[in-house]
N, C-alpha and C positions, 0 to 999 in steps of 0.2 A: 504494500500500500504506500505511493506516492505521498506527498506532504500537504498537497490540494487534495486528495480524498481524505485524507485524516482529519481537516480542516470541516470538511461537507459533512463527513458524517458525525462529526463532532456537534456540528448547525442542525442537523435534519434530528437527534437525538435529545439534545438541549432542548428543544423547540417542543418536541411532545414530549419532554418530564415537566414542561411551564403548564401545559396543557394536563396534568396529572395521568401521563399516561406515555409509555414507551414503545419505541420502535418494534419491541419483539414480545407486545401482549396485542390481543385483538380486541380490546374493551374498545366500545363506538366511543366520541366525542359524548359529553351530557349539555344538557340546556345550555347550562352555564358557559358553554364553550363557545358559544352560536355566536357570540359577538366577534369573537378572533375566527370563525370560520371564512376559510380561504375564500371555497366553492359558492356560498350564498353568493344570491343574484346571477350565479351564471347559468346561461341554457345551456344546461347538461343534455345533450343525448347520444344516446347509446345504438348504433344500428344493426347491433347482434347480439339480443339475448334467447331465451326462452323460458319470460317467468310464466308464474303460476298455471303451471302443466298440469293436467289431469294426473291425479296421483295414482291412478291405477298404471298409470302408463310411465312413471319415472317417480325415482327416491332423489331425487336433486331437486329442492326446492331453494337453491339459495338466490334468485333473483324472482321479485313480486313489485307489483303494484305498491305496495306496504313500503318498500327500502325506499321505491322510486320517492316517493311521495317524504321520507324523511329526510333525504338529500336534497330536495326542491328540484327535481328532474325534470323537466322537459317534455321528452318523450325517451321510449325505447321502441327498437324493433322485437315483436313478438312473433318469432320467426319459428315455424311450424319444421321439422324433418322432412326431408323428400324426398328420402330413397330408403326408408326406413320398414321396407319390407322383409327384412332381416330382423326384426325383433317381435319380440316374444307378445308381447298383447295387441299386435297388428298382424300377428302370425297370418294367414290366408285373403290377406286386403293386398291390393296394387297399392304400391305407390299410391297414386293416382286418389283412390278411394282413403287408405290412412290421411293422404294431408288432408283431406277433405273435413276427415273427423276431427283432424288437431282444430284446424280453422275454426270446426264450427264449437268446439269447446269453447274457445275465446272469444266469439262472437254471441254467442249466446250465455256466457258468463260473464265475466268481468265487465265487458264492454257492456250489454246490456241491462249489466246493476249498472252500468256507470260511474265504475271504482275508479275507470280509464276510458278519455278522449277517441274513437278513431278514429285515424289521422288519415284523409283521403287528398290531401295537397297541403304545402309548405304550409298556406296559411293558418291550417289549423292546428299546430304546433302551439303551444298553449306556451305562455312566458314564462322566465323561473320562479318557482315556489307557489305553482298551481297546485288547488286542492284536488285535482281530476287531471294527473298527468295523460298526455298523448302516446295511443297506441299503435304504431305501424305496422300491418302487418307484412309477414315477409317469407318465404320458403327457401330451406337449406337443402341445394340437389335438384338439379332441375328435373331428377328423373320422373318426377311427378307429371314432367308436359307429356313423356312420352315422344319428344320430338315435334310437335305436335303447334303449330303456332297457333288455333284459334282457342288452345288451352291458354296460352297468355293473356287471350281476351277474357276465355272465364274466370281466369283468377283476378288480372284486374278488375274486374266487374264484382267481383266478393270483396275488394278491399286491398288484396295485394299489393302493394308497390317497392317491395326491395325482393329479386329473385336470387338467391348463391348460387350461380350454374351447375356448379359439380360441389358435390363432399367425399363421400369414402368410397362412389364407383364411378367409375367411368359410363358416362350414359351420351343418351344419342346428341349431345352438344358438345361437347370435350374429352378432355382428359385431368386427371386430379395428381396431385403435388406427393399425395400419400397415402396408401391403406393401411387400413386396419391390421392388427397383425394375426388376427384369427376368420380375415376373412378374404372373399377374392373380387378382387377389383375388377374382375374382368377384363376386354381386349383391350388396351389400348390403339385410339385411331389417327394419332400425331399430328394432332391439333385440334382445330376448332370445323367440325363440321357442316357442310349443308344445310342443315337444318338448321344447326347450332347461329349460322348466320342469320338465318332469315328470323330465329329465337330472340337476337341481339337486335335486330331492327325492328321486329314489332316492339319490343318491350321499350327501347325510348319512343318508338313513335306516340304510345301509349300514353308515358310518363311514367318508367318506370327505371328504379335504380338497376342499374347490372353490376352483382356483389363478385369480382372477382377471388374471394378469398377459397381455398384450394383447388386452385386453376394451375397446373404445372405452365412454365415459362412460355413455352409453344403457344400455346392454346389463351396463357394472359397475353402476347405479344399481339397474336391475328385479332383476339378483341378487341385491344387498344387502336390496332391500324383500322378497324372499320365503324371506332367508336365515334357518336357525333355530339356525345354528351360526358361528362367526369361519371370515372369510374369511382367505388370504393372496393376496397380491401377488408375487408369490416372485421376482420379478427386473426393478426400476424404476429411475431416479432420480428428479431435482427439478427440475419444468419451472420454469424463473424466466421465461420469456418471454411474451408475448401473440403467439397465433396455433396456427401447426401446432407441437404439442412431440414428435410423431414419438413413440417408445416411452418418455418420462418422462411423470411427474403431476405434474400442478397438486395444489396445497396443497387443493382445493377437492374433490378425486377421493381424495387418501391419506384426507380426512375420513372420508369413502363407506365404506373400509373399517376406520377405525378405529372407526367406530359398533357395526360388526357385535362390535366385542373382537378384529377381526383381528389383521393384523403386514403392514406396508410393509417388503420384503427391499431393499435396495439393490445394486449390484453395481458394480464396477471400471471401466467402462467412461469411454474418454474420448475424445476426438477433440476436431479441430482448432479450431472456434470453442464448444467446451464449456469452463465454467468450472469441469468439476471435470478438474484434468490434471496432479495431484496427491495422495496421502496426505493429505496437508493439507486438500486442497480438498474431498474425499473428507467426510472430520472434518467439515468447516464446512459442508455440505450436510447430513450430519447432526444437528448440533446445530440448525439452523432447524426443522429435521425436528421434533427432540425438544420442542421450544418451539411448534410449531404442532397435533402432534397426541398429541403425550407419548412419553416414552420407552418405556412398554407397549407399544407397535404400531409399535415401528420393529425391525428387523433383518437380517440377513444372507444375499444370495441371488447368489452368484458368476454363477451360469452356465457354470462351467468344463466347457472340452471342448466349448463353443457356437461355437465360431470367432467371438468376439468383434469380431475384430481388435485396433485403437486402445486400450486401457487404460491407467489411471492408470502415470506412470514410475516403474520399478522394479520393476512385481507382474507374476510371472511365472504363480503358481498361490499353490492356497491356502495354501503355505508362507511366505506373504509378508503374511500377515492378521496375523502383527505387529506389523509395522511401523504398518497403520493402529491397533492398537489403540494403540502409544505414540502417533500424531497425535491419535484420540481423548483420550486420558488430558490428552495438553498442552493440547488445545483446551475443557476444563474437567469432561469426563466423569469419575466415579468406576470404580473398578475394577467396582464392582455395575450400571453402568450398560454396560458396554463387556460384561462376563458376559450382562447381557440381550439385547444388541445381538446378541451369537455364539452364542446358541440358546436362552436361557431364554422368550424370550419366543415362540419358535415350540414349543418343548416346548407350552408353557402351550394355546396353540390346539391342535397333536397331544391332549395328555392330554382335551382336550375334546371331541376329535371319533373318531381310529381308537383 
């Protein structure tokens, strides 16, 4: 450890014992905190979660309606599975028909108590510290179109408007970054195909996000060249290695999508020989970030309620995105830079596309 990291983490440590609480306990901020809260006032959104899931259908409930709302969020994306034919309480359903049912949970739950906004264009993005955060909805996996473009119209016509082309198989639009390691990816078809093109032109035609995150480089390259609208990445980190970097990017691939005006979303994640396994670490992966491809295209993408596993110590859910923003702030970001980071800069792509 260098003499400037000992200094940051000295600042980012100091800074939550003021706060009666340390870098390596996951106790939330209490009331009393509210007033030195970084994040108040900003629009936080998030464009890749999946709270409040049917529980018959998943034990990961750490992202809800509930955190959003004690954070003062925004909006999040309530992004449904789309190739989740592979599991166990969708066992005998297509694609196709499972996201149908995740949809219609959330559309006839939460959104229809009204715990959450549905967000069907920018403008209805509700400002920060809405009592009735905004819900986007979204599907992870295109396999749910089938290939299929006037399936693009029926899911924006339900509400849809962020689709992840591909996740853990390869289907009739692409190719993915990574599989599962207990299951089979199927053919790879080295790149972005026929279908997958005219998939990409209905969906902005429409107004709809095209979520590049596990889109192997091929496949995020030919999107970007026929893209006419910012891409996002909605849940990456920072490969610093040479070879396999498994579900992060190379400085060479966030480029890819900061050409288009996108947004690189980062998320929590950390495990055992990763160098981010901290808040801290967290921060310093982003600021390379910011100096490689600018602070405009980098932002915020949890994944909560993805059964992560391994995450940075201490974040439990998005209640704990303050803490990285005081590691931000010590590690040399401004408060207007950490605001970008926690939704303005994916507003800015939303206001340009639904």
């Amino acid at each position: 450890m260098n003499r400037r990291e000992f200094l940051l983490r000295g600042t980012i440590y100091g800074t939550a014992l003021l706060m009666g609480n340390t870098a390596c306990t996951s106790v939330h901020p209490t009331a009393a905190d509210k007033e030195a809260d970084l994040i108040a006032g900003m629009r936080i959104i998030d464009p890749h979660q999946h709270p409040d899931k049917n529980p018959a259908a998943s034990k990961d409930h750490s992202a809800s309606y509930r955190f959003m709302k004690a954070i003062g969020a925004a909006a999040v994306c309530y992004s449904a599975i789309g190739d989740i034919h592979n599991m166990r309480y969708y066992a005998g359903l297509s694609t196709y028909d499972a996201t149908l049912r995740q949809l219609r949970w959330w559309l006839d739950g939460v959104i229809r108590e009204e715990k959450v906004k549905l967000v069907l264009k920018a403008t209805d993005i509700p400002g920060p510290g809405t009592a009735r955060p905004g819900a986007i909805l979204g599907i992870e996996g295109g396999d749910a179109l089938s290939g299929k473009v006037e399936r693009v119209d029926e899911f924006y016509k339900m509400g849809v408007r962020i689709i992840t082309v591909v996740h853990y198989h390869n289907n009739e639009i692409g190719d993915i970054m990574k599989a599962r390691p207990d299951s089979d990816p199927g053919p790879y078809r080295g790149g972005l195909s026929r279908e997958g093109r005219a998939i990409i032109d209905r969906m902005q035609e429409n107004g709809m996000i095209v979520d590049v995150a596990h889109t192997e480089r091929v496949t995020l390259q030919q999107i970007a060249e026929i893209s006419r609208r910012p891409l996002i990445d909605s849940h990456t980190g920072l490969c610093r290695q040479s070879g396999n970097c498994g579900r992060s990017r190379t400085f060479e691939e966030m480029e890819i999508v900061a050409k288009t005006d996108g947004v690189v979303c980062t998320w929590p994640l950390g495990w055992r020989r990763s160098p981010q396994k901290t808040f801290y670490d967290w921060a310093v992966e982003l600021m390379a970030m910011r100096k490689r491809i600018g602070m405009e295209h980098i932002g915020l993408g949890t994944d909560g309620g993805g059964s992560l596993g391994q995450v940075v110590e201490g974040y439990r859910d998005a209640r704990d995105l303050e803490r990285l923003a005081r590691a931000m702030l010590a590690t040399g970001f401004s408060r207007e830079d950490i605001a970008a980071f926690m939704g303005g800069n994916t507003y800015r792509v939303l206001a340009s596309t639904i």
